[in-house]
C-alpha positions in Angstrom: 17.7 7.1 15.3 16.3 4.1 13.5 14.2 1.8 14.1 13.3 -1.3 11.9 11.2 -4.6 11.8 12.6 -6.5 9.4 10.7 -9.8 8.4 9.0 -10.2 11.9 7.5 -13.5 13.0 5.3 -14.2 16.3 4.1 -18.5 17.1 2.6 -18.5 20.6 2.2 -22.1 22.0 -1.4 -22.4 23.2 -3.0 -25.6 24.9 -5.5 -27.9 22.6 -7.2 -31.3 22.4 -3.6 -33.2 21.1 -1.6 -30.7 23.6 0.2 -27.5 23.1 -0.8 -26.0 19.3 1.6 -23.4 17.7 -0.7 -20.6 16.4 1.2 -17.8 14.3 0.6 -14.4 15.9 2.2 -12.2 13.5 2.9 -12.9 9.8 6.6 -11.7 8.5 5.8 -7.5 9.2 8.4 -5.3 7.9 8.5 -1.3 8.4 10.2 1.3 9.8 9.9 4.5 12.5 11.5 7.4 12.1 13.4 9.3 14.5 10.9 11.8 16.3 7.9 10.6 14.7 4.7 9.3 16.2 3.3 6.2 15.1 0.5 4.3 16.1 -0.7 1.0 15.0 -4.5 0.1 14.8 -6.5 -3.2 14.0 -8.4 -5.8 15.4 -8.4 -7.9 18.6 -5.5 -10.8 18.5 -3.7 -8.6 15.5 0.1 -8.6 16.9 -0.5 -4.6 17.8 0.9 -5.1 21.3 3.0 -7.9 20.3 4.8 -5.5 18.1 5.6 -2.6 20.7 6.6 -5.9 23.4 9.3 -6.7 21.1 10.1 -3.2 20.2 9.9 -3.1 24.0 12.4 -6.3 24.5 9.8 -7.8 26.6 9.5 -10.6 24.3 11.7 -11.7 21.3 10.7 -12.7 17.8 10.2 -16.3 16.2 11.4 -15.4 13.3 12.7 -11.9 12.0 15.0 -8.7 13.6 14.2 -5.9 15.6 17.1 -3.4 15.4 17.2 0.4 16.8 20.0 2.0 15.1 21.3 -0.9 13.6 21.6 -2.9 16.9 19.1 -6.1 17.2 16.4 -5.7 20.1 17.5 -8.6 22.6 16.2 -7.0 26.1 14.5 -3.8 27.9 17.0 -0.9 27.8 16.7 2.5 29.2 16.4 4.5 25.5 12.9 2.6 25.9 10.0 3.0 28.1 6.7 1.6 27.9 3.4 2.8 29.0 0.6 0.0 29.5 -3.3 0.4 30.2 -3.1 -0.2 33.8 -0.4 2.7 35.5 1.3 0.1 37.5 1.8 2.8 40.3 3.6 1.6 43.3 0.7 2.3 45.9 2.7 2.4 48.8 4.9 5.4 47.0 4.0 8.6 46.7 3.3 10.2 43.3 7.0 12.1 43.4 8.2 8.7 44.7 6.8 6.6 41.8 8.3 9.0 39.1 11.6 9.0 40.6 11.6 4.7 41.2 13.2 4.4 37.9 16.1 7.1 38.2 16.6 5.8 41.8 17.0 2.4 39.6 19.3 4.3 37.5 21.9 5.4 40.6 20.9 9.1 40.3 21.8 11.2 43.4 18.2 11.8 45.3 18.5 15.6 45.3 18.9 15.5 41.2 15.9 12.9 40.8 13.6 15.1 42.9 14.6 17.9 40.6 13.7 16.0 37.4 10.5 14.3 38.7 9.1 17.6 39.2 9.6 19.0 36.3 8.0 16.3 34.4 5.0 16.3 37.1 4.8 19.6 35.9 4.9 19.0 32.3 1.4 17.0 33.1 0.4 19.3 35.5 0.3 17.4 38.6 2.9 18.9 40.5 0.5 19.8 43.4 0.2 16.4 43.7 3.7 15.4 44.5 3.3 14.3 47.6 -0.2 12.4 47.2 -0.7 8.8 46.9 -2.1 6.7 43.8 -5.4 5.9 45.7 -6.2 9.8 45.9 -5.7 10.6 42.6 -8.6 9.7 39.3 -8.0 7.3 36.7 -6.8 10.2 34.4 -4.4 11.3 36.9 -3.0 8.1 37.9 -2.4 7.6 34.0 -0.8 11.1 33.8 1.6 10.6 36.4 2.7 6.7 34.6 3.0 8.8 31.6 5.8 11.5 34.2 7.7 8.4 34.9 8.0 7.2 31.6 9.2 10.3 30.6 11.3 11.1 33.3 13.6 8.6 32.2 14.1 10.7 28.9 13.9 7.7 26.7 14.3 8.0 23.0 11.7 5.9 22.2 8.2 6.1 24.0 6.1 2.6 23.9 2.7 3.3 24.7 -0.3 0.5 24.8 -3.8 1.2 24.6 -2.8 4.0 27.2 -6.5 5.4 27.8 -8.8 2.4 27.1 -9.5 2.2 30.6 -10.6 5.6 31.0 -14.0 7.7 30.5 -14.4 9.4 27.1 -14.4 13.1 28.6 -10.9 12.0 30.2 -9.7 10.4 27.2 -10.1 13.5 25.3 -8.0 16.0 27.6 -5.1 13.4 27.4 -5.2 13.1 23.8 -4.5 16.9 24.1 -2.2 16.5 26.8 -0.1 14.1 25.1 -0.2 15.6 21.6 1.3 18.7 23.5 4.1 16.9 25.4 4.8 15.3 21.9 5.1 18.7 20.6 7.6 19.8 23.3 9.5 16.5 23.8 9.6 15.1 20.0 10.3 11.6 21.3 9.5 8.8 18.8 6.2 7.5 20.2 4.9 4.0 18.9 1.3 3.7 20.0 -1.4 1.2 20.0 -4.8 1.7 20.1 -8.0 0.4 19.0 -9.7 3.5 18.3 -8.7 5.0 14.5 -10.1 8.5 15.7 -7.4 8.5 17.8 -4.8 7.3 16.2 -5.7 9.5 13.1 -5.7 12.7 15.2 -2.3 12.1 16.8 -0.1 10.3 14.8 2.2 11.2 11.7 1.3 7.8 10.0 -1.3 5.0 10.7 -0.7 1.6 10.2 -3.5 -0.7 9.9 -3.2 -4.2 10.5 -5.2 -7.1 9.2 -6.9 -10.0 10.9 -4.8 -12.4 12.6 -2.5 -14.2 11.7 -1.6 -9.5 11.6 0.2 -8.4 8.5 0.1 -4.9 7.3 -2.9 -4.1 5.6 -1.7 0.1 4.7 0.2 2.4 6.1 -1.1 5.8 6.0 -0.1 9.1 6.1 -1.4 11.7 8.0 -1.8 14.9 5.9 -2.6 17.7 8.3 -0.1 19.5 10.8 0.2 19.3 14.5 -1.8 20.6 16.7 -5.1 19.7 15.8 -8.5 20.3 16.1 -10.6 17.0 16.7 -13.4 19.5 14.8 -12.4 19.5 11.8 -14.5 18.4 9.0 -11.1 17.5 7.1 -9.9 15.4 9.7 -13.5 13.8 10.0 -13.1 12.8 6.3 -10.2 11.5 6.3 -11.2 9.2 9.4 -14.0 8.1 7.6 -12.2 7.3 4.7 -10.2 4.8 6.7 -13.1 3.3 8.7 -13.7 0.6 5.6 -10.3 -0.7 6.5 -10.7 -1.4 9.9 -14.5 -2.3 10.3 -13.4 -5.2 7.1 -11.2 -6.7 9.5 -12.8 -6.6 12.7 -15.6 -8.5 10.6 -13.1 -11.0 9.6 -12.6 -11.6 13.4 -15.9 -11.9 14.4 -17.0 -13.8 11.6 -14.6 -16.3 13.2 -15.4 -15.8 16.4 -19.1 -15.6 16.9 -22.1 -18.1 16.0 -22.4 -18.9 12.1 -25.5 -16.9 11.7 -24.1 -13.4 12.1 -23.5 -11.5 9.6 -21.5 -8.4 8.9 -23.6 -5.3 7.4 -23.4 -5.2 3.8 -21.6 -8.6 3.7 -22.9 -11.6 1.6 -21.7 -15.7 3.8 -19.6 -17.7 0.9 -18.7 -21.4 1.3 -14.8 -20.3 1.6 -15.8 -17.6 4.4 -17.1 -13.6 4.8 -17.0 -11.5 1.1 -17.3 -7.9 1.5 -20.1 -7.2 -1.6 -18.0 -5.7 -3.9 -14.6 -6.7 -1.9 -12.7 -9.9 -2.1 -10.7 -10.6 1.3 
């Protein structure tokens, strides 16, 4: 399994003084995901990250450009894909077993065999006991853990996850970093993953790419150099997260150098008559 941007455009039309304005979203991205691998994308606010993974998703289509999974151009949602957003989107009239099966009920599977396969993947997050509970009695984390059941549960072979746990605390956050580096492990379904946070990204993901200030374009795509599982301790994998830091923080400061009032400067940065200069950098 393949999957391809090829030359990928993004105009949205937004409203202005004269009317609707075209503003350029994504500049012409091209990469690749391999089969089984997980790969996140990271970079500032209003980059294309989620943009990317809605037409990966076929929840949007390209201005310009192809998306193709084995050869076959993205045109529309399909079951080898399912996406996982920040909010759960939990039925709340359904009960948790209820919500993971919706989407094989969709499907036409018989009830007894979609019972069956919901469990087992409430079990693979380790909510099982909770079958029978609705979304209002469950935490933020396990809310998100059971959207994360029913996104499996369709045994997709591509996962689309975005900005999965910004909306939860930091203690929660860690355990389902853990949890999903585990199901990863076990599953090997290709994961595309957005986030904002590079300690994350670095600490699940085969390869990193990093995305520059809007219009986005690909700034590096990295390679993570240390095996699965691992240990958010290490000093090696604290090193190479700092290493990358540069690469992010130079764009967000791009963004907020547009954004915010003209006395704010970035640390370390020197204001030019053509915009912000890293010392040292040009950008």
């Amino acid at each position: 399994m393949s999957i391809e941007f090829q030359s990928v455009q993004k105009f949205f039309q937004r409203p202005g003084k004269g009317g609707m304005g075209r503003v350029q979203a994504l500049s012409p991205t091209t990469f690749n995901i391999q089969s089984g691998e997980f790969f996140s994308i990271i970079g500032p606010s209003g980059c294309g990250k989620s943009t990317l993974l809605n037409l990966l998703a076929g929840l949007d289509e390209p201005s310009a450009g192809k998306v193709l999974v084995d050869g076959v151009e993205v045109k529309e949602p399909g079951p080898d894909r399912a996406v996982v957003f920040q909010e759960h989107g939990l039925m709340p009239w359904m009960t948790v077993r209820h919500n993971v099966e919706y989407g094989l009920k969709l499907a036409g599977m018989a009830p007894k065999d979609r019972q069956e396969k919901a469990m087992q993947y409430l079990r693979m997050v380790h909510l099982s006991k909770f079958a029978e509970s609705y979304p209002h009695q469950l935490s933020g984390g396990m809310r998100q853990r059971v959207s994360i059941a029913r996104a499996l549960a369709l045994e997709p072979r591509i996962l689309l996850m975005d900005e999965p746990f910004s909306a939860l605390d930091a203690q929660t956050r860690d355990v389902l970093q853990d949890e999903l580096q585990r199901i990863w492990e076990e599953t090997r379904t290709t994961i595309l993953f957005v986030t904002h946070h590079l300690s994350e990204a670095v600490y699940l993901s085969d390869r990193v790419m990093i995305m520059t200030a809007p219009p986005g374009s690909i700034k590096r795509i990295v390679r993570v150099p240390f095996a699965h599982p691992r240990q958010k301790t290490s000093n090696e994998l604290s090193a190479f997260i700092n290493d990358l830091h540069q690469d992010i923080k130079t764009e967000v400061d791009i963004v907020a150098a547009r954004e915010l009032d003209p006395d704010w400067q970035p640390e370390n940065a020197i204001r030019q008559e053509d915009g912000i200069v890293m010392q040292g950098e040009g950008i």
